[in-house]
C-alpha positions as a Markdown table, in Angstrom:
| # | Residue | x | y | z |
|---|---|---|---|---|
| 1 | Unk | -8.1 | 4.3 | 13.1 |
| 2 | Unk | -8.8 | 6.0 | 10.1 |
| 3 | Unk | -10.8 | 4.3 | 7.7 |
| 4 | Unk | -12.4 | 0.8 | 7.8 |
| 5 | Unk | -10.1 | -1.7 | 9.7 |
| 6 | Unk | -11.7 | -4.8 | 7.9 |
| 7 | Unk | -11.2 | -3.3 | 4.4 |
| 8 | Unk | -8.5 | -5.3 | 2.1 |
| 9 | Unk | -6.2 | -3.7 | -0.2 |
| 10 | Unk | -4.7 | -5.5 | -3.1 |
| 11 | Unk | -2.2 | -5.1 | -6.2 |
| 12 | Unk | -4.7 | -4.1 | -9.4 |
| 13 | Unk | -3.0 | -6.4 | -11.2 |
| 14 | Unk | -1.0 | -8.9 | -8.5 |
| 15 | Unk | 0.0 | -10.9 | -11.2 |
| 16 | Unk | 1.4 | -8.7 | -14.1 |
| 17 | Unk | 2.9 | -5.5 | -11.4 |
| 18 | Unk | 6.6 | -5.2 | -11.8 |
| 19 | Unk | 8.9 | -4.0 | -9.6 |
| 20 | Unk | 12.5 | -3.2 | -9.7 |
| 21 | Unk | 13.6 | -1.7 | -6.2 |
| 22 | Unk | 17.1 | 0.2 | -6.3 |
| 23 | Unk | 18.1 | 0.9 | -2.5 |
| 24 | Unk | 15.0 | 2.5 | -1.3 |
| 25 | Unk | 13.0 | 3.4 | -4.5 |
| 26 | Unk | 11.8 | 1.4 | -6.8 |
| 27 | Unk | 10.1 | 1.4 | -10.9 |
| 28 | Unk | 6.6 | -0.3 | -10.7 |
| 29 | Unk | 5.1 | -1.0 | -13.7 |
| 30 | Unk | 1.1 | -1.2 | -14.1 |
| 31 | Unk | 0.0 | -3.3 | -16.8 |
| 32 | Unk | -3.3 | -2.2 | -16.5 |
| 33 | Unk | -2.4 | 1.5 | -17.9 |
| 34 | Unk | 1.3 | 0.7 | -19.3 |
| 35 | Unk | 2.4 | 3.7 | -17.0 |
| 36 | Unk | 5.9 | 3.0 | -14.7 |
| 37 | Unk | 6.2 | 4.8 | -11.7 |
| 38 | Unk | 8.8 | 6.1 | -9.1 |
| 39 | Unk | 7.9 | 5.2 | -5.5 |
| 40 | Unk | 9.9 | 5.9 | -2.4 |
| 41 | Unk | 10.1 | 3.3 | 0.7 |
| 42 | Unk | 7.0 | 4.1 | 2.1 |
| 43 | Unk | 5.0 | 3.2 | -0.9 |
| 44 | Unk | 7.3 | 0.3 | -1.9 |
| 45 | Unk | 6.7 | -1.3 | 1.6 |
| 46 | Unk | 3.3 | -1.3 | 0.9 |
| 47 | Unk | 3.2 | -2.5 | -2.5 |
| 48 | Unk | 5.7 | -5.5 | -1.5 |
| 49 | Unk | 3.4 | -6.4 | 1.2 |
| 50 | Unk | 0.6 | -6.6 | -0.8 |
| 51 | Unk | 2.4 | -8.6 | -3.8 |
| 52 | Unk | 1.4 | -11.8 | -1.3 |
| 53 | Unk | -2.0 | -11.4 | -2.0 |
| 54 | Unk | -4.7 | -9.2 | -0.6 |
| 55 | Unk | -4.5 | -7.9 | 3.2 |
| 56 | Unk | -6.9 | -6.1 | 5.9 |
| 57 | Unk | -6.1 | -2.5 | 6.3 |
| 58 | Unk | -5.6 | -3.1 | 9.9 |
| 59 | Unk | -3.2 | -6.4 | 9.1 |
| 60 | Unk | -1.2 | -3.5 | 7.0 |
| 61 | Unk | -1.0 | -0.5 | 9.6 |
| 62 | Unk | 0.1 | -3.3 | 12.5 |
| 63 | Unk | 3.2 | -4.5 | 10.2 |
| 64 | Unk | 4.1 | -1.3 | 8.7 |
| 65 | Unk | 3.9 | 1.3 | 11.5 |
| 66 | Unk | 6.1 | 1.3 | 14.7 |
| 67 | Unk | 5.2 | 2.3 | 17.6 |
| 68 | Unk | 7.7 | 5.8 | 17.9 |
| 69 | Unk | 7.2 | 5.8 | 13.6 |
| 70 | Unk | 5.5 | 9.5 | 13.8 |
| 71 | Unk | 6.0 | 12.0 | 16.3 |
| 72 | Unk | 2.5 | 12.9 | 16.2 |
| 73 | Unk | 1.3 | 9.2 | 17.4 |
| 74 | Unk | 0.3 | 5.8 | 15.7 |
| 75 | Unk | -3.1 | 7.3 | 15.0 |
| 76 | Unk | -0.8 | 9.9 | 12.7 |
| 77 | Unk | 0.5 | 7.2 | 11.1 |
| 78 | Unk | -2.3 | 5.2 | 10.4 |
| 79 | Unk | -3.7 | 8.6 | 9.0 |
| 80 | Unk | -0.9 | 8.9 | 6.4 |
| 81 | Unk | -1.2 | 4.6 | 4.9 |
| 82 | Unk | -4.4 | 5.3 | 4.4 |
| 83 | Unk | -3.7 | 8.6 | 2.2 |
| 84 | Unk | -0.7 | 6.6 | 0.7 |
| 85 | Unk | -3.2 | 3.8 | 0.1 |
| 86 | Unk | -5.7 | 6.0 | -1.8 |
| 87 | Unk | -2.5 | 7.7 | -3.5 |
| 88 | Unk | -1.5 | 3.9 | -4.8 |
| 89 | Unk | -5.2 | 3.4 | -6.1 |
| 90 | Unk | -5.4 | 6.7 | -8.0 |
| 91 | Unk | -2.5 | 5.9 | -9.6 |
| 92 | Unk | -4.1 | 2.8 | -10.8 |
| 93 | Unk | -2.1 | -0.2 | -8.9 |
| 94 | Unk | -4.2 | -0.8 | -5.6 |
| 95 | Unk | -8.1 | -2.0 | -5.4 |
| 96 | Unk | -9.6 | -2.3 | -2.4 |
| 97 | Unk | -12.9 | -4.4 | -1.2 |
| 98 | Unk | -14.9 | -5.0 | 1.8 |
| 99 | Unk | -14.0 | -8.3 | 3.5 |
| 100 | Unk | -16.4 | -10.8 | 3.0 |
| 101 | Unk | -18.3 | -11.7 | 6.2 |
């Protein structure tokens, strides 16, 4: 799997992040820069799985990616999260920490 299995990924700001969906896209607002941003359904899933409160990277992949999801394999797909995670992040509304042991 690409990246760290045990790693959790969280809202930035769980608490203040606003979402309206419409169909398959969605505004999120991030409180922590005032920016609102456009996200299609990949990133939305992700986003409202993380609104209930911080979850493994592994806990993420298993709920998110089917089994036939990518043509190129599950490995593919696990691939892409964890770019769409570090997308999410760079835009300021994911964190991510090490579990704690």
């Amino acid at each position: 799997m690409a990246g760290d299995p045990t790693l959790l990924w969280q809202l930035a700001d769980p608490g203040q992040t606003r979402v309206a969906r419409f169909g398959d896209d969605a505004l999120v607002f991030n409180p922590l820069s005032w920016e609102t941003h456009l996200v299609r359904l990949p990133a939305l899933l992700v986003i409202e799985a993380l609104a209930g409160g911080p979850t493994r990277e592994a806990d993420l992949a298993a709920g998110l990616i089917g089994e036939d999801d990518h043509p190129a394999g599950p490995e593919a797909s696990r691939t892409e999260l964890r770019a769409l995670l570090e997308e999410l992040e760079s835009l300021g509304l994911l964190s991510r920490r090490p579990e704690a042991p």
